[in-house]
N, CA and C of each residue as an Amber inpcrd file, in Angstrom:
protein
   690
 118.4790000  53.3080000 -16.2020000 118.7120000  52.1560000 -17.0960000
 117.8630000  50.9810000 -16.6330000 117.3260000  49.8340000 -17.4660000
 116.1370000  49.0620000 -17.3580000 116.8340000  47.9400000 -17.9880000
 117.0990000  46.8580000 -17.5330000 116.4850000  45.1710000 -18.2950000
 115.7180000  45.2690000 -19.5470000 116.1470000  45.0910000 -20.2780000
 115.5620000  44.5950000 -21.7840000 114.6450000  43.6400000 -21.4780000
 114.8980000  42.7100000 -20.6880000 113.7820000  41.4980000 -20.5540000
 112.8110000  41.8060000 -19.6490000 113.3650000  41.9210000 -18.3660000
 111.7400000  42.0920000 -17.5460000 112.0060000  43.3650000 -17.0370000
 112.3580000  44.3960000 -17.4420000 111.9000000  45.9290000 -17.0240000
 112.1740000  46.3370000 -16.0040000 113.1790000  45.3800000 -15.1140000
 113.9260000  46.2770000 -13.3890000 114.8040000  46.9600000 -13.8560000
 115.2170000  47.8080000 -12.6470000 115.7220000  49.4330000 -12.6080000
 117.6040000  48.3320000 -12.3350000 117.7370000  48.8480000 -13.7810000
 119.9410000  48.6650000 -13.3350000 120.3450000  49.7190000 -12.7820000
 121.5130000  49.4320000 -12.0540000 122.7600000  50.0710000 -11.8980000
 123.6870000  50.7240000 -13.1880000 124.4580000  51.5030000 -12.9200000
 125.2910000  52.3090000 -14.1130000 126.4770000  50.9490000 -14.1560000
 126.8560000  50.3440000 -13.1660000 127.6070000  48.8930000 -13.1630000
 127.3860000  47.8010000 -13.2730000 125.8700000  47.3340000 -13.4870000
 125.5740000  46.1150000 -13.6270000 126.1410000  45.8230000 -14.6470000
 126.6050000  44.6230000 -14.9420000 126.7430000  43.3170000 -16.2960000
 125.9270000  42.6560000 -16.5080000 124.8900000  41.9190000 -15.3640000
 123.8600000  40.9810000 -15.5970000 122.4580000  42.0100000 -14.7280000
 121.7560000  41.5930000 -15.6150000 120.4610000  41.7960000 -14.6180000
 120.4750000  41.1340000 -13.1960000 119.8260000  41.5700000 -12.0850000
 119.6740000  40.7520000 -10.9380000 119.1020000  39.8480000 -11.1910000
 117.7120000  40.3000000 -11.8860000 116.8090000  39.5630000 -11.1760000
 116.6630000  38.3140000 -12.3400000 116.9040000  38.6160000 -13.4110000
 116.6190000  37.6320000 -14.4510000 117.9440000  37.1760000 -15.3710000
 119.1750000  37.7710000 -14.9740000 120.7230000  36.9680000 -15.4960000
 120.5370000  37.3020000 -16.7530000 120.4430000  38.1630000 -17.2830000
 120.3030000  38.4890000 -18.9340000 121.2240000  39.5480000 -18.7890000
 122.2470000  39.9660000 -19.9680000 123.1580000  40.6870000 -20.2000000
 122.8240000  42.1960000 -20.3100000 123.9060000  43.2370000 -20.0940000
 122.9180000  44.1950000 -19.9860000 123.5660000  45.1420000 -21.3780000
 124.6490000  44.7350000 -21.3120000 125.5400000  45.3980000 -22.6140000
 126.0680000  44.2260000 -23.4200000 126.4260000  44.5220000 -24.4340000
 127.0930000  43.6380000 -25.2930000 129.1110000  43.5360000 -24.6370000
 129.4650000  42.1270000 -24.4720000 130.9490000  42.4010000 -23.9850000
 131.6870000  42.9800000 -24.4330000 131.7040000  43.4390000 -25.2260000
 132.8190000  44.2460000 -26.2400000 132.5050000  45.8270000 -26.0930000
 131.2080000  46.5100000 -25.4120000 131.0090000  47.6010000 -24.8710000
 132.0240000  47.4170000 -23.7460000 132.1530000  49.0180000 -23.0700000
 132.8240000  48.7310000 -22.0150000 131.7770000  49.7430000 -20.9350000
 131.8770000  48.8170000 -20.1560000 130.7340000  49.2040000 -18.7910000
 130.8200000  50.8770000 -18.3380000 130.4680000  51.6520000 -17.4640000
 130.7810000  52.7100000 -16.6120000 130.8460000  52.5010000 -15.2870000
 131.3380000  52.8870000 -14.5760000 131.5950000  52.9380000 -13.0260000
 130.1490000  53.1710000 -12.3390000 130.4590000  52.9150000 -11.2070000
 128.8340000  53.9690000 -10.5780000 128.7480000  52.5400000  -9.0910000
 127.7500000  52.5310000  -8.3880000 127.3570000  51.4060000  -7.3360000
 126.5920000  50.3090000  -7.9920000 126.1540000  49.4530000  -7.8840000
 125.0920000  48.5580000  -8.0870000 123.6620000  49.0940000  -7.4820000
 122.7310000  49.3850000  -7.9690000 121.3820000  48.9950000  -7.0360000
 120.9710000  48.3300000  -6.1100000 121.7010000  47.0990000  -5.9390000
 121.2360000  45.7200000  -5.3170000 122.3130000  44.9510000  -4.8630000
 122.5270000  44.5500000  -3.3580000 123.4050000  43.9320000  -3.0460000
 124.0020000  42.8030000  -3.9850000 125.0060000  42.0040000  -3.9860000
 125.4590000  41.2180000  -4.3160000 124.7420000  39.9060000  -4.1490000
 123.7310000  38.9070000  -4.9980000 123.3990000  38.2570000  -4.2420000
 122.1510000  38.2610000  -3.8720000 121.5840000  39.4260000  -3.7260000
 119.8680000  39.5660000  -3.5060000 119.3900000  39.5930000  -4.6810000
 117.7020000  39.7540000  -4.9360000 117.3270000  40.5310000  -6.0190000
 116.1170000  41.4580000  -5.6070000 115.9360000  42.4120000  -6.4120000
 115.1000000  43.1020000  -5.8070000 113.3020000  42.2040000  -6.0080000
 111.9670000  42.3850000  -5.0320000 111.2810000  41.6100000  -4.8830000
 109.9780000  42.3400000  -5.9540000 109.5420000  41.3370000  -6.3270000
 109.0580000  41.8280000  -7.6690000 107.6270000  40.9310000  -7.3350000
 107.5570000  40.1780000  -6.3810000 106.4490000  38.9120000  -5.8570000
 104.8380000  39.7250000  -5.9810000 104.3410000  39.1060000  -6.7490000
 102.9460000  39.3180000  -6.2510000 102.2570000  39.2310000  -5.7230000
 101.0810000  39.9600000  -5.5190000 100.1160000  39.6790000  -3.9750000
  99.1090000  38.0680000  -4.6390000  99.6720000  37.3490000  -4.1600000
  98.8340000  36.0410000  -4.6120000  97.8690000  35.4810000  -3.9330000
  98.0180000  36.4260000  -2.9750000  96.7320000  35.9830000  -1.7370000
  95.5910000  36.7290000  -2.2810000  95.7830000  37.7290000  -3.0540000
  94.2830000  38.0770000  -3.6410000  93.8830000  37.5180000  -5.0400000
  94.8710000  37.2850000  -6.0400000  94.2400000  36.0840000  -6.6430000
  93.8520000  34.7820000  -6.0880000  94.3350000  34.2000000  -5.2460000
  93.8390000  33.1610000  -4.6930000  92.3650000  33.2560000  -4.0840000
  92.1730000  34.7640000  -3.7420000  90.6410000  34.8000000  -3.4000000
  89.6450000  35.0330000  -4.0690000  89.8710000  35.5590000  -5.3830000
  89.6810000  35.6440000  -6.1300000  89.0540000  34.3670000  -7.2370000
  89.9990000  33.0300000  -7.0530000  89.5920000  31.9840000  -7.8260000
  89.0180000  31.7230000  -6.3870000  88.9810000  31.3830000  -5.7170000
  87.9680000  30.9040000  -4.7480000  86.7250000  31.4320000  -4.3170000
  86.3630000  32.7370000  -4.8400000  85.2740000  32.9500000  -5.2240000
  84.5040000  32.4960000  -6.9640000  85.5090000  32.2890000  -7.7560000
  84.7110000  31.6040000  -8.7690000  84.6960000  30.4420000  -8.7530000
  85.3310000  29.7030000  -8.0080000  84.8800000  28.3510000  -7.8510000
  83.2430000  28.2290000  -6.8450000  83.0280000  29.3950000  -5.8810000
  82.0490000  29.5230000  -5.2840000  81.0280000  29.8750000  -5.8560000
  81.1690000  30.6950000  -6.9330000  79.9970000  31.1850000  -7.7540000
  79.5480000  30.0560000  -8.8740000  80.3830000  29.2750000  -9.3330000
  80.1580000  27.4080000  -9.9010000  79.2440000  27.2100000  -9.2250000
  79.7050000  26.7630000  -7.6260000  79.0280000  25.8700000  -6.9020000
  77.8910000  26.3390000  -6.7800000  77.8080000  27.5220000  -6.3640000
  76.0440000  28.4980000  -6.5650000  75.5170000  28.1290000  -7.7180000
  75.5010000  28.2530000  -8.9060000  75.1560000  28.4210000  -9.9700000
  74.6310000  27.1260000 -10.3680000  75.7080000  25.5210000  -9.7560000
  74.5330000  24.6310000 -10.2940000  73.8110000  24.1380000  -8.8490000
  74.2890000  24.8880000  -7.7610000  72.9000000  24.3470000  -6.8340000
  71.4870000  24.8060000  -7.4220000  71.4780000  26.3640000  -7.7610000
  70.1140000  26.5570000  -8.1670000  69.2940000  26.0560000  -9.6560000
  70.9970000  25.9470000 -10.4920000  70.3850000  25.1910000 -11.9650000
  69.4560000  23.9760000 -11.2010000  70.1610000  23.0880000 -10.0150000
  69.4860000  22.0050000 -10.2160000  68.4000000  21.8390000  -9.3280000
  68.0590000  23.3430000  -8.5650000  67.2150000  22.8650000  -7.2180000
  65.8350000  23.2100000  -8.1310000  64.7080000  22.0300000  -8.0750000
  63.8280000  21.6620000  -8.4270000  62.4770000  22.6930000  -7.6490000
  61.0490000  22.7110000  -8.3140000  60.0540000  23.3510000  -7.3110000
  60.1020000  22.8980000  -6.3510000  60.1120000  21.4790000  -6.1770000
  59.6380000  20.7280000  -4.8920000  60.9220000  20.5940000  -3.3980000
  61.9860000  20.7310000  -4.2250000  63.2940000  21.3170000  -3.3500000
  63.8130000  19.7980000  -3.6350000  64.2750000  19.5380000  -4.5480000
  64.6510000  18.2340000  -4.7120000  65.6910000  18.2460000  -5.9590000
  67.0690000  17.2020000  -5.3430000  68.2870000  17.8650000  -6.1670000
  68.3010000  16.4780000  -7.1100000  68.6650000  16.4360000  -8.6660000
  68.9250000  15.3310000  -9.3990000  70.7930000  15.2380000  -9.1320000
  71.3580000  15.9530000 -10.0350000  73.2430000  15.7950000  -9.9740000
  73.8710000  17.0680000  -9.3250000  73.2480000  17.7060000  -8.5430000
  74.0820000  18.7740000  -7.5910000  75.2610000  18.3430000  -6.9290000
  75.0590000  16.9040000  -6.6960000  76.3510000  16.3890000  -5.8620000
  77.5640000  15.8550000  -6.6910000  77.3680000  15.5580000  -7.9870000
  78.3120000  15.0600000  -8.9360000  78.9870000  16.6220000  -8.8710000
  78.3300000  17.4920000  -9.4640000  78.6860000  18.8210000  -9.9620000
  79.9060000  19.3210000  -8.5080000  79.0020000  19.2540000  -7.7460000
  79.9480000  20.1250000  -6.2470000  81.1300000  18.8560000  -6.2390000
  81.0350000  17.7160000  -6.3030000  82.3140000  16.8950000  -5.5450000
  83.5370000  16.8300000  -7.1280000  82.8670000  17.2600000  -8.2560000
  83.6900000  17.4760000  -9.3950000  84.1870000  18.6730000  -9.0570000
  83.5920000  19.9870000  -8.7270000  84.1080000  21.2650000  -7.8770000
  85.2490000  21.2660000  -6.9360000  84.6720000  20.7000000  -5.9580000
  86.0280000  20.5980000  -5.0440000  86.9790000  19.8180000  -5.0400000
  86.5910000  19.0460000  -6.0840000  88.2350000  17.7750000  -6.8250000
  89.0280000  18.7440000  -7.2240000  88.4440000  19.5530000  -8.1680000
  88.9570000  20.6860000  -9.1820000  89.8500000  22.0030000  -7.9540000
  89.2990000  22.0080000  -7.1090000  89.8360000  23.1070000  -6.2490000
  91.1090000  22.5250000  -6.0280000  90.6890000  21.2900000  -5.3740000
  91.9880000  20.6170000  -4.2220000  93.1960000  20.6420000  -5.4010000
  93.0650000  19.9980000  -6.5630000  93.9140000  19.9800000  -7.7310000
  94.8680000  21.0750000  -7.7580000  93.7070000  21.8360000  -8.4570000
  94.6420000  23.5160000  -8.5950000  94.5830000  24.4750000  -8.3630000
  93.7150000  24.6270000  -7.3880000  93.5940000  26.0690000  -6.4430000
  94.0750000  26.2690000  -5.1430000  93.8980000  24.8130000  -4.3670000
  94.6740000  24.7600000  -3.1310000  96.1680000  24.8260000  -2.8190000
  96.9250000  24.3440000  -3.9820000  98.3860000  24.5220000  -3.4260000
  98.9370000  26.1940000  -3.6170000  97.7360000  26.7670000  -4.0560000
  98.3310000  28.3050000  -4.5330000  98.1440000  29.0550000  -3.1140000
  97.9980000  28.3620000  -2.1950000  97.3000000  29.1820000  -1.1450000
  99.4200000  28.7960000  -0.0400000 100.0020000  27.5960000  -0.9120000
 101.1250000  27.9290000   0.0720000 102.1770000  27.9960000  -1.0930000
 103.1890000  28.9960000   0.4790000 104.4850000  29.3760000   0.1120000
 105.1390000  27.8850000  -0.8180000 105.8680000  27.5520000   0.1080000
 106.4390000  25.8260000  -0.6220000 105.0960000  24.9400000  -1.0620000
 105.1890000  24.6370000  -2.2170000 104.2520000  23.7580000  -2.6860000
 105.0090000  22.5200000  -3.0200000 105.1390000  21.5940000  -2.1110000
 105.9080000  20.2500000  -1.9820000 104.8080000  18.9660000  -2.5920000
 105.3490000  18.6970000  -4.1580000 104.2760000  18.1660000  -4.4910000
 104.1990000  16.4470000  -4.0880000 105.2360000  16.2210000  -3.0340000
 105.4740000  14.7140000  -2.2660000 103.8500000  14.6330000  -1.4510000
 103.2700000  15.9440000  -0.8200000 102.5030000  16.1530000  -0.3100000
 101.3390000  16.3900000  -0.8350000 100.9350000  17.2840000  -1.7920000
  99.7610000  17.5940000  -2.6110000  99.7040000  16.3990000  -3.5320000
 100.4050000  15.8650000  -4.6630000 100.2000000  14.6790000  -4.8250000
  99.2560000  13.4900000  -4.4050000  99.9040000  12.6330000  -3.4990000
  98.8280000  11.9230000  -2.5800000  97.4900000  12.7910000  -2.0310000
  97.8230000  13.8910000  -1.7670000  96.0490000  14.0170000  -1.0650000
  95.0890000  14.2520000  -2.5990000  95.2930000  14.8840000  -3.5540000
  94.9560000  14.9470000  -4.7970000  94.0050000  13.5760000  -4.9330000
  94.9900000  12.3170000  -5.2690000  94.4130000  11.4590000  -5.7510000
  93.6610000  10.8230000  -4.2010000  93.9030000  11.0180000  -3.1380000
  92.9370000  10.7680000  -2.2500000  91.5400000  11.3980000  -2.3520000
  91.6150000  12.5910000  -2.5750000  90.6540000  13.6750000  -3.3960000
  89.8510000  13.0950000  -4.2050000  90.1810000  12.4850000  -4.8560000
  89.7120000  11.6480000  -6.2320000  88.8600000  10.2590000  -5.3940000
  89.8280000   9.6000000  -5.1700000  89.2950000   8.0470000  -4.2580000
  87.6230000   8.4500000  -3.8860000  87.9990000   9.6700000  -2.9940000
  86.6500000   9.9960000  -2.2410000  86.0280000  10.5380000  -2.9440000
  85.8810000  10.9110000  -3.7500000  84.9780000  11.6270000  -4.8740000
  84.1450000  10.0180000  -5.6660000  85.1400000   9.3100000  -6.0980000
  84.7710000   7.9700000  -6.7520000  83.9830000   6.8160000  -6.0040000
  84.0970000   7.2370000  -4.7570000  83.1320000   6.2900000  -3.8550000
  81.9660000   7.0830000  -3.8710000  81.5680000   8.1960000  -3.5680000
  80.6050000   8.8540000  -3.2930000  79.9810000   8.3820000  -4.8820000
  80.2410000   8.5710000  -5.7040000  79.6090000   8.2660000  -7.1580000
  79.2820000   7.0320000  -7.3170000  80.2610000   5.8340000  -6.8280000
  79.4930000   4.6070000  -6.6280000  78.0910000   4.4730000  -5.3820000
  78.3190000   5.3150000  -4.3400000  77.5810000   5.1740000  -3.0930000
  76.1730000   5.7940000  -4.0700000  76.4600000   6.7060000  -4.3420000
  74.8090000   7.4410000  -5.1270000  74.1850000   6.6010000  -6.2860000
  74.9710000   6.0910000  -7.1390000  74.2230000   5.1620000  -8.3870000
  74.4510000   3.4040000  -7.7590000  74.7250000   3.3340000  -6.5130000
  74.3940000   2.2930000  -6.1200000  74.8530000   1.2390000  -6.7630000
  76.0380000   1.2780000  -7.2130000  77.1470000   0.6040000  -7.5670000
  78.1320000  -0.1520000  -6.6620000  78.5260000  -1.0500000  -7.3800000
  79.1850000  -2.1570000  -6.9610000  80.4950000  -2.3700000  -7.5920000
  81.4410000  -1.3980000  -8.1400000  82.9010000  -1.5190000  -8.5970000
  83.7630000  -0.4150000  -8.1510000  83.1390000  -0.5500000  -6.6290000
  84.5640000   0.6820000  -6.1700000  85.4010000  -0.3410000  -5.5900000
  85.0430000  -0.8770000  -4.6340000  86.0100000  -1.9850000  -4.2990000
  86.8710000  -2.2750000  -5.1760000  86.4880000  -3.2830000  -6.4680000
  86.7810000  -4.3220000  -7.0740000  87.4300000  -3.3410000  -8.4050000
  87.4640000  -2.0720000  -8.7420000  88.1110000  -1.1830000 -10.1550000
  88.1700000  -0.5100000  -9.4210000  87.7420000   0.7360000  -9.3260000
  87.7500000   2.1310000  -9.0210000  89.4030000   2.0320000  -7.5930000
  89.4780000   1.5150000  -6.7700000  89.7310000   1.6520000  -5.6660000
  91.0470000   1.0960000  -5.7180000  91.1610000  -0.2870000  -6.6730000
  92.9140000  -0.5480000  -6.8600000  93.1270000  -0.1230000  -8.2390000
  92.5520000   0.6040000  -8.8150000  93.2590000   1.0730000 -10.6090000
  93.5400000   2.5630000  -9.9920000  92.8070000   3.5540000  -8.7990000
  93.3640000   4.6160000  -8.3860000  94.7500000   4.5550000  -7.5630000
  94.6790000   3.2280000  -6.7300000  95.8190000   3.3160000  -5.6030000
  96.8370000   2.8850000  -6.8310000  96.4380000   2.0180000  -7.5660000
  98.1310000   1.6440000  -8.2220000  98.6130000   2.5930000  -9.1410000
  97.9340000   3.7220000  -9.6280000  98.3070000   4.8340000 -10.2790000
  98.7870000   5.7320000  -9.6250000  98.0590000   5.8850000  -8.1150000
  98.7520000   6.6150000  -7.0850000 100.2150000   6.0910000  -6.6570000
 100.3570000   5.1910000  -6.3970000 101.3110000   4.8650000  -6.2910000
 102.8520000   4.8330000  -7.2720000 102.3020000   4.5510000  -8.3050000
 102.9630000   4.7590000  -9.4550000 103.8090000   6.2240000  -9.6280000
 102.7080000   7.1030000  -9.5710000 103.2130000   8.6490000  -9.3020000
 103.4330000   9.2100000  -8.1940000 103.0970000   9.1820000  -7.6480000
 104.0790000   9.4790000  -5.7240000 104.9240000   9.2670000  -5.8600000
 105.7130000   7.9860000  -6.3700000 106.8880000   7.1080000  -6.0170000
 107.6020000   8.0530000  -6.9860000 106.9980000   8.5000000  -8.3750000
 108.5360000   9.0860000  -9.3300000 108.3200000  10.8260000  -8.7560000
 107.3070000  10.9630000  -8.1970000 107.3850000  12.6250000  -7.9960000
 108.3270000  12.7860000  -6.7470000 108.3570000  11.6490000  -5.5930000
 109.3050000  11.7570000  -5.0500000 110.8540000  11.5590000  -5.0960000
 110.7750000  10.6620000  -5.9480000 112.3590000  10.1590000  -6.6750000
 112.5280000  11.2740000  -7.7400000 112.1010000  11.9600000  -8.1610000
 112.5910000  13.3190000  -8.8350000 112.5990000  14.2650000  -7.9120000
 112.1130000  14.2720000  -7.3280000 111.9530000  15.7520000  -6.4000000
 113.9900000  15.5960000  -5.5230000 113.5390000  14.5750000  -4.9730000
 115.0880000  14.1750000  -3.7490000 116.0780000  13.4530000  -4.6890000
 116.1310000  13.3320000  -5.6300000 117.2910000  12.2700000  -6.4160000
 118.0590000  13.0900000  -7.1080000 119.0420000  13.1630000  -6.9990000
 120.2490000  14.4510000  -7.8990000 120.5650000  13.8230000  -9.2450000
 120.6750000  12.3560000  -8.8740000 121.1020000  11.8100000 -10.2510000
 119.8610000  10.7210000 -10.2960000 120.2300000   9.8690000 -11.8140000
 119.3840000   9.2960000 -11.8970000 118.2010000   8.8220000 -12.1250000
 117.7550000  10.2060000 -12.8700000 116.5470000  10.6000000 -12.9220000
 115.9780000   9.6060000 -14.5510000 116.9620000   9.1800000 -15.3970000
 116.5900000   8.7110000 -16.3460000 116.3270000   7.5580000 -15.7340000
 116.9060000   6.7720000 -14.8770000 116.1310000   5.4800000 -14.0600000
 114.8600000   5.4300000 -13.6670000 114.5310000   6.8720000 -13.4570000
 113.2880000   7.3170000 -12.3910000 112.2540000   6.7630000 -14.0740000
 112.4080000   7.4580000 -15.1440000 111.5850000   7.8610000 -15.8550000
 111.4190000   6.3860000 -16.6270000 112.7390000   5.4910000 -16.8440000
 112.1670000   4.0770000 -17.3380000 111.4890000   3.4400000 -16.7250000
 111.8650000   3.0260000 -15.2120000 111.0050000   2.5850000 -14.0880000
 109.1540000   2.4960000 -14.4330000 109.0260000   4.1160000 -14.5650000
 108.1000000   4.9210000 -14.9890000 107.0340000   3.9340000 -15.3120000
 107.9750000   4.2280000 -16.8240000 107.5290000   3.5780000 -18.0190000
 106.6600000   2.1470000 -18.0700000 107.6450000   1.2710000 -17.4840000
 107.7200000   0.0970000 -17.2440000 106.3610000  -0.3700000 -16.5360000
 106.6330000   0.6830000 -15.0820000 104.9210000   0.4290000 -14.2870000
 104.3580000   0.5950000 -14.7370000 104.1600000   2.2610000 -15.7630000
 102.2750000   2.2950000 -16.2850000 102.1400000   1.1650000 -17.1470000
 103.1350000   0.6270000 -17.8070000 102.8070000  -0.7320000 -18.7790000
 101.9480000  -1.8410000 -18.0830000 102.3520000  -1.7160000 -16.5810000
 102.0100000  -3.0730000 -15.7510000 100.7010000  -2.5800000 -15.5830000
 100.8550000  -1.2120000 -15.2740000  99.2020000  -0.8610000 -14.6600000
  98.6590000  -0.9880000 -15.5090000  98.4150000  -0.5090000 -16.9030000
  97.1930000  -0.3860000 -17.9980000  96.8740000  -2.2170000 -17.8780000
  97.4620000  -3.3010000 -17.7730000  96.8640000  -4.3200000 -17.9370000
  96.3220000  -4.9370000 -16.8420000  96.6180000  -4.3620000 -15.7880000
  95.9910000  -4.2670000 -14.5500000  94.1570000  -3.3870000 -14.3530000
  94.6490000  -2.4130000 -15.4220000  93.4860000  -1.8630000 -15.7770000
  92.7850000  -2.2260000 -16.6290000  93.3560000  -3.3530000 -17.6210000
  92.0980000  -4.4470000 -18.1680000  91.9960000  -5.7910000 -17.7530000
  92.5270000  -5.8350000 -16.9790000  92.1240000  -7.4390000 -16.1980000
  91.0520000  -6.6580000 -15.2130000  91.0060000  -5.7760000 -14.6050000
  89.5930000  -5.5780000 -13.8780000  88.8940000  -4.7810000 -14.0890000
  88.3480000  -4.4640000 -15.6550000  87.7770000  -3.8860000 -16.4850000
  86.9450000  -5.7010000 -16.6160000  87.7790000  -6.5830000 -16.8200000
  87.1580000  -7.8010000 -17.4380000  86.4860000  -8.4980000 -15.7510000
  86.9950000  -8.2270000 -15.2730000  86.9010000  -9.3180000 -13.6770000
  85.0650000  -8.4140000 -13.2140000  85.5690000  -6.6740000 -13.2220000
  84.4150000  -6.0560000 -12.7320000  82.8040000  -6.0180000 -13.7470000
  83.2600000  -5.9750000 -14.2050000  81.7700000  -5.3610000 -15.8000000
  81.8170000  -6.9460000 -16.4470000  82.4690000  -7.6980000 -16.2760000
  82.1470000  -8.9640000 -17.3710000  81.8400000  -8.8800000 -18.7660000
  83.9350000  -7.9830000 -18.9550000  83.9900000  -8.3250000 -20.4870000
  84.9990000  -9.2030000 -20.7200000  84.8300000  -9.2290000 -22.3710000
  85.9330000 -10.3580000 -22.6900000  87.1800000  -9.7240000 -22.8260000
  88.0350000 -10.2880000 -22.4930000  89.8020000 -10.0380000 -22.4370000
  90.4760000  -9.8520000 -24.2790000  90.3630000  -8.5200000 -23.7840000
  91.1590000  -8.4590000 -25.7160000  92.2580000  -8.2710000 -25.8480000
  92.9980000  -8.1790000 -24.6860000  94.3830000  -8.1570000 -24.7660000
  95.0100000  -6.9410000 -25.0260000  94.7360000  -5.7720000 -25.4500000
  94.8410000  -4.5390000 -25.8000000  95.8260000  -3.8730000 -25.1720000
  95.5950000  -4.1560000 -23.7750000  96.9920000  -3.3820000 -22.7130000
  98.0100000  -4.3580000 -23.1250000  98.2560000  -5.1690000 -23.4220000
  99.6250000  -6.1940000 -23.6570000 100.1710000  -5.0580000 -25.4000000
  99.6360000  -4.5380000 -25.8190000 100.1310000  -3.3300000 -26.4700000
 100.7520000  -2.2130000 -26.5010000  99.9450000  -1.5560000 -25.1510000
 100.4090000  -1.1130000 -24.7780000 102.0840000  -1.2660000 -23.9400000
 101.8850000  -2.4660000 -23.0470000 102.7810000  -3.0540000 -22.1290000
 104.0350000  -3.1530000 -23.1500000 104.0210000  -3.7520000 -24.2850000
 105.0400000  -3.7690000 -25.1320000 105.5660000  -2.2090000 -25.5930000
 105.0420000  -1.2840000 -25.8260000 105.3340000  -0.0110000 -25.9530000
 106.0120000   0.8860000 -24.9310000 105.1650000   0.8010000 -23.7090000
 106.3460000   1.0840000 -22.4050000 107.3730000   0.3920000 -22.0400000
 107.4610000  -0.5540000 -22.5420000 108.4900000  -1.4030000 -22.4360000
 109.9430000  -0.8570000 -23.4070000 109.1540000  -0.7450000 -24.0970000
 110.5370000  -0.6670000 -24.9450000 111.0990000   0.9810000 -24.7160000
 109.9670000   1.8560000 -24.8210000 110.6490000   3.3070000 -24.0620000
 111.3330000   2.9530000 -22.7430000 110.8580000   2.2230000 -21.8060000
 111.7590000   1.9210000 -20.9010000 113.4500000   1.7080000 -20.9060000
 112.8670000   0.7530000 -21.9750000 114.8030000   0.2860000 -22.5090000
 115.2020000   1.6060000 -23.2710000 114.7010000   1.9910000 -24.3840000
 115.3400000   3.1720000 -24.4320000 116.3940000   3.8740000 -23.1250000
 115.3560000   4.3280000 -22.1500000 115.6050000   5.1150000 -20.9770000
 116.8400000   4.6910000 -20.5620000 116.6860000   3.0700000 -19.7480000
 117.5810000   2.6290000 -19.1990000 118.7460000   2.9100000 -19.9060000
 118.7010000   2.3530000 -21.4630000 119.9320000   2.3540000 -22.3300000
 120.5990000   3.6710000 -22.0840000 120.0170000   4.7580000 -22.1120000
 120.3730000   6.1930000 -22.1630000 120.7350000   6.2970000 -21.0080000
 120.4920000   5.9600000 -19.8620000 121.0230000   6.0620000 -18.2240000
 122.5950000   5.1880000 -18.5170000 122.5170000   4.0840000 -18.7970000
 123.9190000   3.6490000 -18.6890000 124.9790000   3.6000000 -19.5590000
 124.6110000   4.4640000 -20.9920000 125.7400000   4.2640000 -21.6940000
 125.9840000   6.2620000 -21.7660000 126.9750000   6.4370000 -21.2780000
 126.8990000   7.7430000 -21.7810000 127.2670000   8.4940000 -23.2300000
 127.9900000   6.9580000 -24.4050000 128.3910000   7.6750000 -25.1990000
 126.7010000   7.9790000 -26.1320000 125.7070000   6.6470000 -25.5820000
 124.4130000   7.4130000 -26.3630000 123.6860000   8.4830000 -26.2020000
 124.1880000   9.0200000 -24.8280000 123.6700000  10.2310000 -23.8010000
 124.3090000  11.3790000 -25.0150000 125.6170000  11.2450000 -25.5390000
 126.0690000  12.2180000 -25.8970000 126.1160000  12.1500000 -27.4180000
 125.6560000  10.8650000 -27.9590000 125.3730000  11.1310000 -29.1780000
 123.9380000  11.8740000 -29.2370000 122.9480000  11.1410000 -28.3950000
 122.0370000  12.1800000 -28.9810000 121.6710000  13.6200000 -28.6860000
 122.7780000  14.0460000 -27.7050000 122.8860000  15.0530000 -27.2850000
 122.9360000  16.2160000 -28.4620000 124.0170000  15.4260000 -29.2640000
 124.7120000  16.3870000 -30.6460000 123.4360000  15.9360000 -31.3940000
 123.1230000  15.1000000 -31.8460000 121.4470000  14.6110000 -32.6900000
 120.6710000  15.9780000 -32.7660000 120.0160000  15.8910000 -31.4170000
 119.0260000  16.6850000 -31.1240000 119.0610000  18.3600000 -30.5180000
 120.5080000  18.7300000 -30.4870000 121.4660000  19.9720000 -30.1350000
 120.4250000  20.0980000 -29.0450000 120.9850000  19.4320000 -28.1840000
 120.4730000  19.9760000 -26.4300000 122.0220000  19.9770000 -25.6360000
């Protein structure tokens, strides 16, 4: 006898699948006797070898990186954007190829180095076109976004309750940041102030209150509960 859903081997006594909690008879059948397959409590291991896909994308991320060293290596041995290409490469790895390489993927941790990932990628691009707005944009519109998201990936990750606080909070900051992100859009490049994020800012704002509202009243928690049948 087999799982209807994912295809493990039942017992003549199971009721639920182990491994995936799906029913195995209808209740109004009546079961047969026999042992279980599987302790009480375990499930049987069904895990894949992920260490060879993982080597797997890390050889096509290697065969990328091959592919535009020689697109771009010149007769004379001279590179134009090989380095944009490779440090866009290994942004792309650190992103989403590196946490596949561990067991616990604690994203309190991958998180921050990610957008550190990034930081250093964004200087090197100012350092090569010989630019002058990493300091002054690039460097506080990344940290205050970093910050922004660290702070709720960790307050969701460890917070049992509360989480609709987490998500107005949210809200509220990226509102602050996007106009943070045009005040030194205007301060760095010397444009004129159009006010545009104060549009935005009013829009997260008010999902915010939404949020909050929904965190502290529970009879709206449960009206729209029935609303939206969740």
């Amino acid at each position: 006898m087999y799982c209807v859903k994912c295809g493990v081997k039942l017992g003549e006594s199971e009721r639920k699948c182990p491994l995936c909690n799906t029913a195995v008879y209808h209740p109004d059948i009546e079961q047969g006797g026999g042992e279980p397959l599987y302790p009480r409590g375990k499930k049987p291991n069904t895990k894949a070898n992920s260490k060879v896909f993982n080597e797997i994308l890390a050889m096509l991320f290697a065969i990328a990186a091959l592919t535009c060293t020689f697109s771009d290596l010149r007769p004379d041995g001279k590179l134009n954007w090989l380095g944009f290409a490779l440090g866009g490469i290994i942004l792309a790895y650190i992103v989403f190829a590196l946490p596949l390489w561990f067991k616990k993927r604690n994203p309190v941790i991958f998180v921050p180095c990610d957008f550190a990932a990034g930081v250093i990628y964004l200087q090197y691009i100012n350092w090569v076109t010989d630019g002058d707005w990493f300091l002054t944009f690039a460097l506080p519109v990344a940290s205050g976004l970093a910050l922004i998201v660290c702070t709720v990936v960790t307050l969701l990750r460890y917070l049992h309750k509360g989480k609709l606080y987490v998500w107005g909070g949210a809200f509220a900051a990226f509102g602050g940041w996007v106009v943070l992100l045009e005040l030194l859009l205007c301060v760095t490049f010397d444009i004129a102030m159009s006010w545009w994020s104060f549009y935005s800012l009013a829009v997260m704002l008010i999902f915010s209150y939404l949020l909050f509202h929904l965190a502290i009243s529970e009879n709206a928690r449960e009206t729209l509960k029935r609303k939206l049948f969740f």
